[in-house]
C-alpha positions in Angstrom: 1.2 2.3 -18.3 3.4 4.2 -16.3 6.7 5.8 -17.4 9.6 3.1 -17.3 7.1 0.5 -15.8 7.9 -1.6 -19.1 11.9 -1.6 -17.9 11.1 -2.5 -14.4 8.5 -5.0 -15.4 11.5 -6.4 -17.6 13.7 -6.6 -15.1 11.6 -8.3 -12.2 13.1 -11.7 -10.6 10.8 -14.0 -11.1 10.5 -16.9 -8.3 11.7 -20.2 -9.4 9.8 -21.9 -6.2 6.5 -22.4 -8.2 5.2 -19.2 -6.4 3.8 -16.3 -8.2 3.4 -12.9 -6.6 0.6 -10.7 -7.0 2.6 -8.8 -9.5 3.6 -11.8 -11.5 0.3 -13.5 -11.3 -1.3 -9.6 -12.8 1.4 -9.2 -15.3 1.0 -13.0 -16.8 -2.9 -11.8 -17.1 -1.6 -8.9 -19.6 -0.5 -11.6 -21.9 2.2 -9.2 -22.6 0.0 -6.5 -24.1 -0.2 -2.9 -22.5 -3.0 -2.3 -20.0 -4.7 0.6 -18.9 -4.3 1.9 -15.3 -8.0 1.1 -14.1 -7.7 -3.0 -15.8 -4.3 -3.0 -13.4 -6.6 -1.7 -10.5 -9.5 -4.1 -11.3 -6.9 -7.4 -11.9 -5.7 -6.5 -8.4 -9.4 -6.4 -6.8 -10.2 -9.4 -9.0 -7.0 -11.0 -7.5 -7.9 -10.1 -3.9 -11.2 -11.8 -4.1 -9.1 -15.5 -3.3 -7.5 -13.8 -0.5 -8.0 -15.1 2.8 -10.8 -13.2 5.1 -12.8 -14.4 8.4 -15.3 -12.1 9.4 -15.4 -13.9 12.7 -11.6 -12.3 12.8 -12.6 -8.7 11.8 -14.9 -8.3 15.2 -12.7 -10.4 17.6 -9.1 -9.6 16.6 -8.5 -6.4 14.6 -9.6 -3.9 16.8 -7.7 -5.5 19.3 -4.5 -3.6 21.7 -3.0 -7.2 21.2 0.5 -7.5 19.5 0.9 -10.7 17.1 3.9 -12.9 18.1 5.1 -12.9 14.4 6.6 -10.5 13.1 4.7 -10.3 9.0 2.5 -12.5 7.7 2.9 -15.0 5.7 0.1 -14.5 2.8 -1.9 -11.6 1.5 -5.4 -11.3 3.2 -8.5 -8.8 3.3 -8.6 -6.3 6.5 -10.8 -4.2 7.9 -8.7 -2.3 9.8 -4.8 -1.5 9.5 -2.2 -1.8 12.0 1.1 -0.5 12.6 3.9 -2.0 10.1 1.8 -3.7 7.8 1.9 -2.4 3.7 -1.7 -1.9 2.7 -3.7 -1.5 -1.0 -7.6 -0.3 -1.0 -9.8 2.7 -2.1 -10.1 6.0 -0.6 -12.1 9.1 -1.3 -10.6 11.6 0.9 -12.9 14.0 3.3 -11.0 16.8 3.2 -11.8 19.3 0.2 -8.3 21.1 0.8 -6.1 18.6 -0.3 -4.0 19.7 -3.8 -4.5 16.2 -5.2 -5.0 12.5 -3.4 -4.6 9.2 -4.0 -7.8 6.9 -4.9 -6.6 3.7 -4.5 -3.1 4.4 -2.3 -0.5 1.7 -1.2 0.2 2.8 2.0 2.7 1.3 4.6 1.0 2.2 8.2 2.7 4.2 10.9 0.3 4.4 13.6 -3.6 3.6 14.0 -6.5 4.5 16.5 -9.6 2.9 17.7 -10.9 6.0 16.8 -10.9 5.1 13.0 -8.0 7.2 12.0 -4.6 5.9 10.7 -1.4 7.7 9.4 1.0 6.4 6.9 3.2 6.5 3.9 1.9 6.3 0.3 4.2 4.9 -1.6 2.8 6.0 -5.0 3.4 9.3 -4.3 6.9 8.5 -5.4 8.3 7.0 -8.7 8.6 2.8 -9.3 12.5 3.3 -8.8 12.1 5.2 -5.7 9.5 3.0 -4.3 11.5 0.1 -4.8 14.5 1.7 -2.6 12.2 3.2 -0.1 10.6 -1.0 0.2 13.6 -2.8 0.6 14.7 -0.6 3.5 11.5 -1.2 4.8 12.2 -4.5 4.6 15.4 -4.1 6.2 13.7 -3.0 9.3 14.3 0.8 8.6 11.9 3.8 7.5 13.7 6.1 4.8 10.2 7.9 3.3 10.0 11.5 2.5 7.4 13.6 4.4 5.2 14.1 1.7 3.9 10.8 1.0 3.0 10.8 5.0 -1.0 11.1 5.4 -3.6 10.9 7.9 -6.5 8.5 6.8 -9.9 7.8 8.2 -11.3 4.3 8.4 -14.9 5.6 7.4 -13.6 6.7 3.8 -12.1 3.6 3.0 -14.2 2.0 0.3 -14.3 -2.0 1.1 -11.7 -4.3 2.4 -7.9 -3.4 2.9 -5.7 -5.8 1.1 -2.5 -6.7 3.2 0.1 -7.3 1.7 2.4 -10.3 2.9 6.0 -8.7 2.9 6.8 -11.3 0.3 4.6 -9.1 -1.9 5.8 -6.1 -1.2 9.0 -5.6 -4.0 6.5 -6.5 -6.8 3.4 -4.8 -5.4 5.1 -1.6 -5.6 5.7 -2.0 -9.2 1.8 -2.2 -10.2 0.9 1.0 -11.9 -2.3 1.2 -9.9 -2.7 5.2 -8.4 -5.0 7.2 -9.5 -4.4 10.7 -8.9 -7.4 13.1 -8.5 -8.2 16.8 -7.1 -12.2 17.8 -6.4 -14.1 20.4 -7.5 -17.0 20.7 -5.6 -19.0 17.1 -6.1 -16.7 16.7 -9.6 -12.9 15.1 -9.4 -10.5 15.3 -11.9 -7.5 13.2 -13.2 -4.1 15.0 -11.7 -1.1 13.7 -13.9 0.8 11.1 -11.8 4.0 13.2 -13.4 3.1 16.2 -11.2 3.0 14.5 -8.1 6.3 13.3 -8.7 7.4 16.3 -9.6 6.4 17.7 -6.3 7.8 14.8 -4.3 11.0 15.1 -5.9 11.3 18.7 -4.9 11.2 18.1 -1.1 12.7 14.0 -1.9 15.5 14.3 0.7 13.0 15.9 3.7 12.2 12.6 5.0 11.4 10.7 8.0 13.3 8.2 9.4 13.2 5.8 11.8 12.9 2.1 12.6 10.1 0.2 11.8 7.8 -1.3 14.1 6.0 -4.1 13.4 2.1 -4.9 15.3 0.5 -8.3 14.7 -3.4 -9.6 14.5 -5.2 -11.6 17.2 -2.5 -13.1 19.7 -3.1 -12.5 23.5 0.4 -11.8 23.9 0.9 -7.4 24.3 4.4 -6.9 22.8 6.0 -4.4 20.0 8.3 -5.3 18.0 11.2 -3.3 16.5 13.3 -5.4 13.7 
């Protein structure tokens, strides 16, 4: 489990609507017992599997130019591709053999995305649960506050499966699951990187950031709008 997880697990609000986020409905499966990083990462693909997905969607909608007249969604569902604004969990195996260390299953809020199959954005897990949950809620706000460093360039054909999206609902408590897994390849062999040294690095360059306004792009409407909130 990761470092202080246990104090901000303690300290989560808990909804008194009946309604239990994904991090509430994952930690309630821990029947209060600590969990190993890959049981966190399978109960969230275990919980994604009642999420809401139309294939019919996938080839009419998503790779769309159109611009959804609603500004986030109201429920988590399963992608294939990502647009701009949305906060995004799914696996990865990166391409590039240059890369220090990446992420194998990333949380990444989306910047910008091609047709070409190629999408930027923010990994959030490339910063601590406390700095993740201030770096959210500004999100939330309508505002980007990220450092540089967790900014990456993706490609669609290295994503393994179905993107979860994240209703924004979700996105205070998703940050919280302890689900990265850190890794650095040698040759056709990866190995672990301590989550500790990638904060350690992020927190050295913390205050280089990017900043900026967030803009939100919708699924399947016929309307062609952007919206900044």
């Amino acid at each position: 489990m990761a470092t202080g997880f246990a104090a901000i697990q303690r300290n989560a609000i808990t909804s008194t609507s009946g309604y239990k986020t994904l991090f509430e409905k994952i930690t309630e499966k821990t029947k209060g017992e600590k969990k190993t990083f890959s049981w966190y990462r399978s109960a969230v693909k275990s919980e994604a599997s009642s999420y809401n997905k139309n294939f019919s969607k996938y080839i009419l909608n998503e790779k769309s130019d159109d611009v959804g007249a609603v500004q986030d969604q109201d429920e988590n569902e399963l992608r294939r591709f990502p647009v701009q604004g949305h906060l995004y969990m799914f696996e990865y195996k990166a391409k590039m053999k240059h890369l220090k260390y990446y992420d194998k299953f990333p949380l990444v809020y989306v910047i910008q995305a091609t047709k070409k199959g190629e999408f930027w954005g923010a990994n959030l897990h490339y910063m601590t649960p406390k700095r993740r949950i201030m770096a959210t809620r500004k999100l939330m706000e309508g505002r980007i506050d990220i450092p540089k460093v967790c900014f990456h360039k993706y490609l669609q054909s290295q994503v393994d499966g179905l993107m979860i999206d994240l209703a924004i609902t979700e996105w205070d408590t998703a940050v919280l699951l302890p689900t990265e897994e850190f890794v650095k390849n040698a040759g056709k062999v990866s190995f672990p990187v301590d989550k500790e040294e990638v904060w350690s690095d992020t927190k050295d360059t913390f205050y280089d950031k990017i900043r900026g306004q967030r803009l939100v792009k919708g699924y399947g409407t016929k309307q062609s709008r952007e919206m900044a909130i």
